[in-house]
N, C-alpha and C positions, 0 to 999 in steps of 0.2 A: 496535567499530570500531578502537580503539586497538588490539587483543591481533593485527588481524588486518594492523595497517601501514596504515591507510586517517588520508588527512589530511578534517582537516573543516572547513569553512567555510561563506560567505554567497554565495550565488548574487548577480553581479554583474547591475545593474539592465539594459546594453548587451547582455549572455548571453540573459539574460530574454525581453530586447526581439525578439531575433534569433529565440530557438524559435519566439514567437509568432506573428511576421511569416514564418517559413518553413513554420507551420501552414498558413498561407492559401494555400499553394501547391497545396495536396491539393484532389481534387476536391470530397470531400463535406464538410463540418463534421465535426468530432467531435462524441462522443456529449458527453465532459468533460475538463477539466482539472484534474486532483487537485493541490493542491501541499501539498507537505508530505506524508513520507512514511519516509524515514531521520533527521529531523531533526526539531526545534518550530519552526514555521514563523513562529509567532506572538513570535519573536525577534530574525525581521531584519527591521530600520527600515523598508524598502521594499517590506512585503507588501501595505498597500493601494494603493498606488501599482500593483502589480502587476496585485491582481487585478482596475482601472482602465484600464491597456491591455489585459488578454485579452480584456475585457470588449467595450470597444470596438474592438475587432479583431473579434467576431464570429465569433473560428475553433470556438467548441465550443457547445454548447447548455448546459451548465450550471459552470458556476466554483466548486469546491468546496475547502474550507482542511479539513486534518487537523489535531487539534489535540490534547492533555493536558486543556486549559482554564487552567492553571495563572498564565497570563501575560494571560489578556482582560481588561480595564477599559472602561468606561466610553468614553473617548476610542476604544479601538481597534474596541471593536464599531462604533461612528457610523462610524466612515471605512471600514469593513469593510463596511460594510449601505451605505452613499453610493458605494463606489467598484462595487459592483454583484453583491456577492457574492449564490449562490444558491442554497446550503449549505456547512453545517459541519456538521465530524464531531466530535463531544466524547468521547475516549477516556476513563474514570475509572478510576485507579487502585486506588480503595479507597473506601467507603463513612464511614470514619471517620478523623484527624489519625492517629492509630497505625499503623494497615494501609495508609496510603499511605506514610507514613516504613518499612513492614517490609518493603513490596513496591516503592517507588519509590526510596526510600535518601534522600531530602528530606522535609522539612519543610511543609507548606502552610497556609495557613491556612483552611479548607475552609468556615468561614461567609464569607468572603469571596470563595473561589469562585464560591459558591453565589449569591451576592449580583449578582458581575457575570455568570453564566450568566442570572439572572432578567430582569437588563435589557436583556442583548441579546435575549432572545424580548422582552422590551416594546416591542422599538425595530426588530425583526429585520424589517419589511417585509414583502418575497415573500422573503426568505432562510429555508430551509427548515435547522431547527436537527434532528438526530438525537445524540442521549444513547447511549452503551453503558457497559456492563461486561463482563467475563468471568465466566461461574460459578463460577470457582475460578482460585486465585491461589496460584504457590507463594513462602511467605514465606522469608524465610531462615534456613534450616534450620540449627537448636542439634544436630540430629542427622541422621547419613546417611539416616536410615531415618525423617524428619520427613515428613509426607504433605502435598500442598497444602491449602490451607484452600477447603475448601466452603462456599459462599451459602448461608446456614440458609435454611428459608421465613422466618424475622424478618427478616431482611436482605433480601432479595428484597421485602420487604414496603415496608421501609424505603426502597430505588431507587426504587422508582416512587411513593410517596409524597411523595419527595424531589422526584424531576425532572421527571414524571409532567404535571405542569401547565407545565412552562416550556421543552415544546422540542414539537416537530412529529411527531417518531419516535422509540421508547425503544425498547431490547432487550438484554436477557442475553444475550449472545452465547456458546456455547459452545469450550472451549479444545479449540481439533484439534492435531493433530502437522502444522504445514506449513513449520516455517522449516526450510531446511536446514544443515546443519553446526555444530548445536547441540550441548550435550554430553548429551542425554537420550538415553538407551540406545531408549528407546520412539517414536525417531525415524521409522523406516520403520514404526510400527505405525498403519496406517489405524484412523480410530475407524469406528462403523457409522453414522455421521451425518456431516453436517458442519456449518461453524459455527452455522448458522440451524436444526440439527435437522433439516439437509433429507437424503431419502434420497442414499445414495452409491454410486458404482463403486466398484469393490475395486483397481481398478486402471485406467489408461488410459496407453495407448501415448504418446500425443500429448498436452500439453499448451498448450489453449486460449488461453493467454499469451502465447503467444509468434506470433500471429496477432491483436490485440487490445492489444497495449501499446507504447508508448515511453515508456522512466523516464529523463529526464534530471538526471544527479546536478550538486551546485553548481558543478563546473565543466565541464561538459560532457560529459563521460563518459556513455554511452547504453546502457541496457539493453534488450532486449525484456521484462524482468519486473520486479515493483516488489518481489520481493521478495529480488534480490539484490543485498543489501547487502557482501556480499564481493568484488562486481565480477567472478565468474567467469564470465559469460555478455557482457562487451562487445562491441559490435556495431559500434562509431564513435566519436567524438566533435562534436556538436553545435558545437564552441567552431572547428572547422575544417572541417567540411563541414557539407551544409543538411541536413536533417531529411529532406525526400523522397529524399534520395539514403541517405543510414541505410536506411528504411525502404522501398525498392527495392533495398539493393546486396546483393554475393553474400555477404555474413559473416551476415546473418540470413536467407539462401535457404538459407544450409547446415543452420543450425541447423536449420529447418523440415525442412528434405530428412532429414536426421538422425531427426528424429523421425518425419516419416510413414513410414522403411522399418524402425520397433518397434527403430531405435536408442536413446530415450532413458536407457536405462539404463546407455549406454557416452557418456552428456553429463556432464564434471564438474559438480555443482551440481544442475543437473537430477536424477541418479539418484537422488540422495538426499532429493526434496521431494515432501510430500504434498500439494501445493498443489491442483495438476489435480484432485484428489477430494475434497475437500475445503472448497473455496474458490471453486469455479465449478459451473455445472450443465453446461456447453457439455460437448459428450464428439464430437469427430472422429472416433475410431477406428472406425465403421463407414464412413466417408469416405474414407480413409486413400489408396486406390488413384487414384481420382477428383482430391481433391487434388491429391496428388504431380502427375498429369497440368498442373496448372494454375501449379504453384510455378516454374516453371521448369526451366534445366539446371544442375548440382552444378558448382563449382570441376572443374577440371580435375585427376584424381590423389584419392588419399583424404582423405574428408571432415575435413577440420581440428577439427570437432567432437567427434570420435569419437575417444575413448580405448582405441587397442591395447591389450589385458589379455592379459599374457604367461603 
């Protein structure tokens, strides 16, 4: 985020307050509210407080925190499971204090992880706790040509041994090619699965995201995807207009209209993410005409989305 000019900070509690209460404008409930997602959530003072109002606001059916695990104790589980939470996502860096220092670049102390991951499944309620890892991790390579480190079966043995009895859902999650504008050369290369090992498209026009999200970053800045952390795809800002008007207005009608006429590959950001195959099972593009019918009419003049390639 630094390398890319992005400032970083703490979602103010009034910010917070405002998406949530602009949720309730929509007709239906959400399915969820993810928080935590470019950041460790489990950083800013005012996360149980937080997810206390989504909670009792009632705009989504389940409240879920993404997390490291690296910062949970004791105190923050209880306020976390009391304020209404009704899952956590536990990312894990590494299986051992080494391979989380070669793949995370910190320190942790990993029997005390462990210690306060146990307690909050002792304490977790109906909070539904899920565990992961990735199958492979690339360390930081002594040489160019250093290969990522593979989960032996010993290790694989070891996760679920480990976490196995102290969370709700565990899984190896497999490493796909979906972020975009990474410096892997193997970026645009589709794997033949995706994360879960589920079969895949080779490709898709349309990407299911962007009919299916609003990511509100800490200060307001609105994505349709969660997973553009370079901010090329904004749509609004939350901090000055309401959420249904984001998610009615014509800057994310284009974007859609862009993609159902098999523009995305002329989307900055977009062309270069494997996400839609990868990352979802939804697949549009037999839809694609049908759609279009239903999205609306386009800006006036060429599509602002669309990147002229001279």
């Amino acid at each position: 985020m630094k390398e890319a000019g992005l400032k970083r900070g703490y979602m103010e509690m009034g910010l917070f307050k405002k998406i949530v209460d602009d949720l309730s404008e929509f007709e239906d409930k959400f399915k969820k509210i993810k928080i935590g997602n470019h950041g460790e959530p489990t950083m800013h003072p005012l996360l149980p407080e937080m997810i206390a109002y989504a909670k009792q606001k009632d705009v989504a059916e389940i409240i879920e925190v993404f997390t490291n695990g690296s910062k949970l104790s004791p105190k923050l589980n209880l306020a976390m499971v009391e304020a209404g939470l009704d899952r956590i996502n536990i990312s894990l860096e590494g299986l051992t204090v080494e391979r989380y220092k070669e793949v995370a670049g910190v320190k942790v102390d990993l029997d005390e992880m462990i210690a306060n991951m146990t307690h909050l499944y002792e304490n977790r309620g109906d909070c539904k706790i899920y565990i992961k890892i990735v199958d492979q991790t690339s360390a930081l390579k002594k040489k160019p040509d250093d290969a990522p480190h593979v989960m032996t079966p010993k290790e694989r043995k070891l996760f679920f041994d480990t976490y196995g009895n102290i969370c709700d859902e565990i899984y190896i999650e497999k490493i796909v090619p979906q972020w975009a504008l990474t410096q892997e050369e193997e970026q645009n290369v589709v794997a033949l699965t995706g994360m879960y090992d589920q079969p895949i498209e080779r490709y898709k026009e349309v990407c299911p995201f962007i009919f299916m999200y609003l990511h509100f970053n800490w200060d307001g800045k609105t994505s349709p995807c969660t997973l553009d952390w370079p901010r090329k795809v904004t749509i609004g800002d939350v901090s000055k207009e309401s959420a249904i008007k984001i998610w009615e207005g014509q800057s994310l009608r284009d974007l859609q209209i862009a993609q159902l006429e098999g523009k995305r590959c002329d989307v900055d950001f977009c062309n270069e993410c494997s996400a839609p195959m990868v990352c979802c099972t939804e697949n549009f593009d037999p839809y694609m005409e049908s759609i279009l019918k239903k999205v609306g009419p386009p800006s006036k003049g060429p599509n602002p989305w669309v990147v002229v390639k001279s």
